[in-house]
C-alpha positions in Angstrom: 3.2 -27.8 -5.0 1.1 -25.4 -3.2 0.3 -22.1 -5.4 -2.4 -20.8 -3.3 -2.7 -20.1 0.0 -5.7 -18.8 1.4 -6.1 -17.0 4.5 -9.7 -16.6 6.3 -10.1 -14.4 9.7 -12.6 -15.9 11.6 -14.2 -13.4 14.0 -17.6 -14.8 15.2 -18.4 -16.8 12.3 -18.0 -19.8 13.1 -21.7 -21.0 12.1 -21.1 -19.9 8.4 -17.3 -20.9 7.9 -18.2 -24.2 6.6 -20.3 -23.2 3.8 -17.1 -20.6 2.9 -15.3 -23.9 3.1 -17.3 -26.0 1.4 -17.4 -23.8 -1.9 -13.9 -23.4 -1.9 -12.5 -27.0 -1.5 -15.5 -28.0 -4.0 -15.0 -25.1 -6.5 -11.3 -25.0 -6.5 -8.8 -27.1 -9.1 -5.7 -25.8 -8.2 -3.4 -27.0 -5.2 -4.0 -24.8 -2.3 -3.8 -24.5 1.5 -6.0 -22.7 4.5 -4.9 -20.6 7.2 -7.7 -19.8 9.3 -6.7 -16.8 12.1 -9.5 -17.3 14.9 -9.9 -13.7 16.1 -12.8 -14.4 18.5 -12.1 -13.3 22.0 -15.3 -14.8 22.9 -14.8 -18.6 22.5 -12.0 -17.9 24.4 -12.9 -16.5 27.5 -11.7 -13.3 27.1 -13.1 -10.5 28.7 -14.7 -8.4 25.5 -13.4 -4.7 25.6 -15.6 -1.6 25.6 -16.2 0.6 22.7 -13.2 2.8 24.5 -11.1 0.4 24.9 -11.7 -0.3 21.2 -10.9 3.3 19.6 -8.2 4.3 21.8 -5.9 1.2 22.9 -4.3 -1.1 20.5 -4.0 -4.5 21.3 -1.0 -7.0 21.5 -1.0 -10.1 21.3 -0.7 -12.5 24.4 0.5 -15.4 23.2 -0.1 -17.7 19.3 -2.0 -21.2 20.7 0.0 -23.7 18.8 0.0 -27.7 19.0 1.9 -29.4 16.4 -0.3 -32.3 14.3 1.0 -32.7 10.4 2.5 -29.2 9.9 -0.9 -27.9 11.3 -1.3 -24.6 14.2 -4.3 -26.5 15.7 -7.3 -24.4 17.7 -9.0 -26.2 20.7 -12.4 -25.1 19.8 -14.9 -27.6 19.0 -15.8 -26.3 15.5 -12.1 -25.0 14.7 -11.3 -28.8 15.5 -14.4 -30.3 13.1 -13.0 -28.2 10.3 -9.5 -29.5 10.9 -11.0 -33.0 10.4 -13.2 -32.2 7.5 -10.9 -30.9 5.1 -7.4 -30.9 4.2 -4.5 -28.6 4.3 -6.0 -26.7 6.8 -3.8 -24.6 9.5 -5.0 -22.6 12.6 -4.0 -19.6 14.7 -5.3 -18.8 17.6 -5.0 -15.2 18.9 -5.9 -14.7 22.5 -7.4 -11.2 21.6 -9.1 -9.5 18.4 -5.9 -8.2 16.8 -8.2 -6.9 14.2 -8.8 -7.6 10.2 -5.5 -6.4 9.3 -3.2 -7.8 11.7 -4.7 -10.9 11.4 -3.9 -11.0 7.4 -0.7 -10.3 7.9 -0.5 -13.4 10.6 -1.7 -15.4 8.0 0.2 -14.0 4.8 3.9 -14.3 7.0 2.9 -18.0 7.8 2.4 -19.3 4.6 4.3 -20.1 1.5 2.1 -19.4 -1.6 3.3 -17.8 -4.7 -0.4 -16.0 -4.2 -2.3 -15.2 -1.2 -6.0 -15.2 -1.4 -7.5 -13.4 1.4 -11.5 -14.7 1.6 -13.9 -13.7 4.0 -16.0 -16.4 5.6 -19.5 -14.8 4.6 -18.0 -15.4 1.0 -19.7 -18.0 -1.3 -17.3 -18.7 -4.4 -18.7 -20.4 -7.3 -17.1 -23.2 -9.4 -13.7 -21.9 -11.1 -13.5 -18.3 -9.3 -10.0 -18.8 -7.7 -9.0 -20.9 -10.8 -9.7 -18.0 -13.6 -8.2 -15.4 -11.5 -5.0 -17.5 -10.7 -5.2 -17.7 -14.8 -5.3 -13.9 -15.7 -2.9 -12.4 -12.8 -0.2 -15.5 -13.8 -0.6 -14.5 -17.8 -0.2 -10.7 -16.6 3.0 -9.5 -14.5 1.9 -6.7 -14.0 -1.1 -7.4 -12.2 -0.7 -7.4 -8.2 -3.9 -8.6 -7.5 -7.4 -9.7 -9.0 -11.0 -9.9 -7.9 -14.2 -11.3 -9.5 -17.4 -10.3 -9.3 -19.1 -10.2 -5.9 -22.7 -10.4 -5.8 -25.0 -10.0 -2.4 -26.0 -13.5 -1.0 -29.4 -12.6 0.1 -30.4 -11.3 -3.4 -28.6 -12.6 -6.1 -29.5 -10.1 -8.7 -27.4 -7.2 -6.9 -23.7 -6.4 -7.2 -21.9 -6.2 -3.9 -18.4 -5.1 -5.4 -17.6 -4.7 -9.3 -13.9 -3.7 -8.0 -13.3 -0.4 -6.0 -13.0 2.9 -6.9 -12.1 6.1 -5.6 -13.3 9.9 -5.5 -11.6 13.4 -5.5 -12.4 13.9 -2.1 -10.9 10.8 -1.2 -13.8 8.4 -0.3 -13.7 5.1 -1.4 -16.1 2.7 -2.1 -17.2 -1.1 -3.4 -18.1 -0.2 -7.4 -21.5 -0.9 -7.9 -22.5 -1.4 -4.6 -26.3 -2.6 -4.1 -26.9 -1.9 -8.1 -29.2 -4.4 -10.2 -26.3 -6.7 -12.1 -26.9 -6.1 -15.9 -22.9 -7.0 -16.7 -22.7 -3.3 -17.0 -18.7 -3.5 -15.6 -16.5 -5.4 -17.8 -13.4 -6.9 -17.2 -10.5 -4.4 -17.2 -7.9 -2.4 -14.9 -9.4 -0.8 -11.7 -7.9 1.2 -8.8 -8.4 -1.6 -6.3 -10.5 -5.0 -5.3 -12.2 -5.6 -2.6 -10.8 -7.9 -0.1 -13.2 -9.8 0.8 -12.4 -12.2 -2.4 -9.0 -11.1 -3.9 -6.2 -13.0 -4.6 -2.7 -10.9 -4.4 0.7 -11.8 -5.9 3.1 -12.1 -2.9 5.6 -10.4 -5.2 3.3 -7.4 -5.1 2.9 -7.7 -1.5 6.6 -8.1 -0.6 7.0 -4.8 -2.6 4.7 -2.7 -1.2 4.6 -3.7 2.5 5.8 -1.2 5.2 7.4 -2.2 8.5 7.2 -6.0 7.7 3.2 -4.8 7.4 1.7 -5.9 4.2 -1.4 -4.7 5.5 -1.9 -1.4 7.5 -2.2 -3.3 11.1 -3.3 0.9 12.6 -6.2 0.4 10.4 -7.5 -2.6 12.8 -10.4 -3.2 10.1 -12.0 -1.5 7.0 -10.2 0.3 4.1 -7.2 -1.7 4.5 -7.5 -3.2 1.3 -8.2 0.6 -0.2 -4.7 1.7 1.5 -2.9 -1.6 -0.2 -4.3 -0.7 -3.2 -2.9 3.1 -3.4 0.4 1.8 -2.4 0.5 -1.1 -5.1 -0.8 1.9 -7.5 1.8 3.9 -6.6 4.1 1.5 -6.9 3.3 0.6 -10.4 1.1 -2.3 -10.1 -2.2 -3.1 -11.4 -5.8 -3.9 -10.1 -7.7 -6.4 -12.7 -11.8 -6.6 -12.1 -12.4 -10.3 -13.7 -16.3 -10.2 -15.0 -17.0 -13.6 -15.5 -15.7 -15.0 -12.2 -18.3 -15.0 -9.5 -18.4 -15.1 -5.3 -21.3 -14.0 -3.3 -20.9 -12.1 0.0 -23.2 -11.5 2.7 -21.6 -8.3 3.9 -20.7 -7.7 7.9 -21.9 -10.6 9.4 -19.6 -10.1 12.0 -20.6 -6.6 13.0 -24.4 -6.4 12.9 -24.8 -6.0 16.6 -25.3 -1.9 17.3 -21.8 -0.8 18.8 -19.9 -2.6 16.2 -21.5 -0.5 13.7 -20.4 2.6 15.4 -16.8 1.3 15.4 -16.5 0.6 12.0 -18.2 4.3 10.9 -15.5 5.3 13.2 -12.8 3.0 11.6 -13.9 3.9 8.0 -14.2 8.0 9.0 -10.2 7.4 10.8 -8.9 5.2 8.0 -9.6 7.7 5.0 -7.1 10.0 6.5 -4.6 7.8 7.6 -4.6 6.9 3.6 -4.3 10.5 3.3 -1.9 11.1 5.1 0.5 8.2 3.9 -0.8 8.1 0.6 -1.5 11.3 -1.0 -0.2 14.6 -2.5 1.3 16.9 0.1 -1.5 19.7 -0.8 -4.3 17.1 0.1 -2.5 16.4 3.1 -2.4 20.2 4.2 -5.7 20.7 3.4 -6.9 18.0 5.5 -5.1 18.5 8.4 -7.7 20.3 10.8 -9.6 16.5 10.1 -7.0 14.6 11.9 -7.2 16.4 15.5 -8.6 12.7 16.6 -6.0 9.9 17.2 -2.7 12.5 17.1 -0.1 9.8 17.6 -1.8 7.4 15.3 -1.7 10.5 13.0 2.0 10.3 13.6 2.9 7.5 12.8 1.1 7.6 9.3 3.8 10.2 8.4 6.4 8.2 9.2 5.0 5.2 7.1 4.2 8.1 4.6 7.9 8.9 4.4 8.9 5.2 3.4 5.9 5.2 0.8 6.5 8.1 -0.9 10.8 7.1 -0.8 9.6 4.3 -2.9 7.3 5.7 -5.1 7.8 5.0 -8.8 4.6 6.2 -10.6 3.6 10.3 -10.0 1.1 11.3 -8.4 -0.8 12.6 -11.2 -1.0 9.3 -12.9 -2.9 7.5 -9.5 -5.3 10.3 -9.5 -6.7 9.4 -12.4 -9.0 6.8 -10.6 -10.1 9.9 -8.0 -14.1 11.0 -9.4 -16.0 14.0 -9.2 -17.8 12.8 -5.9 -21.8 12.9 -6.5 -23.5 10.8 -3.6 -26.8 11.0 -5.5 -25.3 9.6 -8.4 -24.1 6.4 -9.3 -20.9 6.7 -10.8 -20.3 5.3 -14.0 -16.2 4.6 -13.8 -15.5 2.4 -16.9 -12.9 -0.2 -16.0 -9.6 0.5 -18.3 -9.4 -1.9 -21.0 -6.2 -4.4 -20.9 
């Protein structure tokens, strides 16, 4: 029986998906499967779209590259096809354009059949037991939607990449304990969200909280979609668990190093925060932050439509989620606690 599925978006990185392969199928006990969604235009032969084309048209997909071989999607690239032959389990889709981190998830999430869904980056290194302990603690705990471990930078060791994810009064979000010296100064306990570069999600959560058959926010294309998730599980009732003692190591945007793709995802992360906003959030913070979302009206839009179906469902106030919002001091590290279980 399969209790795990994991699902990788592969977007340029085919040169390090291996090693993200190789530390999961040797550092992983339980049964599991491996839905990789290859999001690379370019070993495709498609024509890469300007930064324009980018921010201002959203992509459809053209077709899902399929050919049947023991339950498997198979992929006609070279290394796709290695990987296929190298490990077990392993499914791929093939999008014909980037449909973006999101959309891609939620290709992978609909086309598999695990009680949980880990989502893993492929610039992630997990150690031995990390999917193991955190399939543990969110089965012993219903209430707990999703989990993450600790994430540690690859290139130096001894720095946190995420300890969990918190949020601030003014509504920025970030990875807790981001680029800090690791002195186990975050214990394990109840956090707004989890990065997810290394999370795994109960699909019961996911099925609750999803909107328009989206479990993640596909207008988001990439970055702060799992902060989004994780204010609609929140107000929703579920829970966010930060597992200390399991450890992955990320090497953070390897896939959008080169100079323009930096500028999109400033952009993406500046749009994203109010799309949360607006879908997310009190009706005052909404108002207030209205002369902010002059860029992307019908995108804007359409967040208050999705708003009207998350706040139809919501079951916790909003008082009790903005209890994870922090005085925002970017000089400061913050020094959120994680609530005790």
């Amino acid at each position: 029986m399969i209790y795990v599925s994991v699902v990788i978006v592969n977007w340029n990185t085919q040169d390090i998906l291996s090693l993200c392969l190789d530390s999961l199928y040797k550092n992983t006990k339980i049964p599991f499967d491996v839905f990789i969604i290859d999001n690379n235009p370019r070993a495709h032969g498609t024509r890469a779209c300007t930064l324009l084309q980018f921010l201002f048209k959203k992509w459809e997909p053209v077709e899902i590259c399929e050919r049947k071989k023991e339950f498997l999607q198979i992929n006609t690239d070279n290394i796709l096809e290695d990987i296929i032959q190298k490990y077990k389990n392993v499914h791929i889709i093939k999008n014909c354009k980037n449909l973006g981190f999101a959309h891609a998830v939620n290709q992978g999430i609909l086309s598999s059949k695990g009680e949980y869904i880990f989502t893993l980056n492929p610039d992630v290194i997990v150690t031995e037991g990390y999917i193991d302990m955190l399939f543990e603690k969110i089965k012993a705990d219903k209430a707990i939607g999703a989990i993450s471990g600790k994430l540690l930078n690859l290139s130096n060791k001894r720095r946190l990449d995420s300890a969990g994810q918190i949020i601030y009064k003014n509504r920025f979000a970030r990875d807790r304990g981001y680029q800090e010296i690791d002195a186990n100064q975050y214990q394990g306990g109840y956090v707004f969200g989890t990065c997810a570069a290394a999370t795994l999600y109960r699909r019961e959560m996911l099925q609750d909280v999803k909107i328009n058959d989206e479990y993640f926010d596909g207008d988001f294309f990439a970055y702060l979609e799992d902060v989004d998730l994780a204010w609609r599980a929140q107000i929703r009732g579920w829970k966010f668990y930060f597992l200390d003692n399991a450890i992955a190591y990320h090497s953070r945007a390897i896939s959008s190093q080169i100079f323009l793709r930096k500028i999109k995802r400033k952009f993406l992360g500046w749009r994203n925060r109010f799309f949360m906003i607006i879908k997310n959030d009190s009706l005052l913070s909404v108002v207030v932050n209205m002369p902010f979302l002059v860029f992307g009206p019908v995108k804007s839009i359409r967040m208050f439509r999705k708003r009207r179906l998350i706040q139809k469902s919501r079951v916790v106030d909003h008082q009790e989620v903005a209890k994870w919002f922090l005085p925002y001091h970017p000089l400061k590290t913050p020094e959120q606690k994680c609530i005790p279980q």
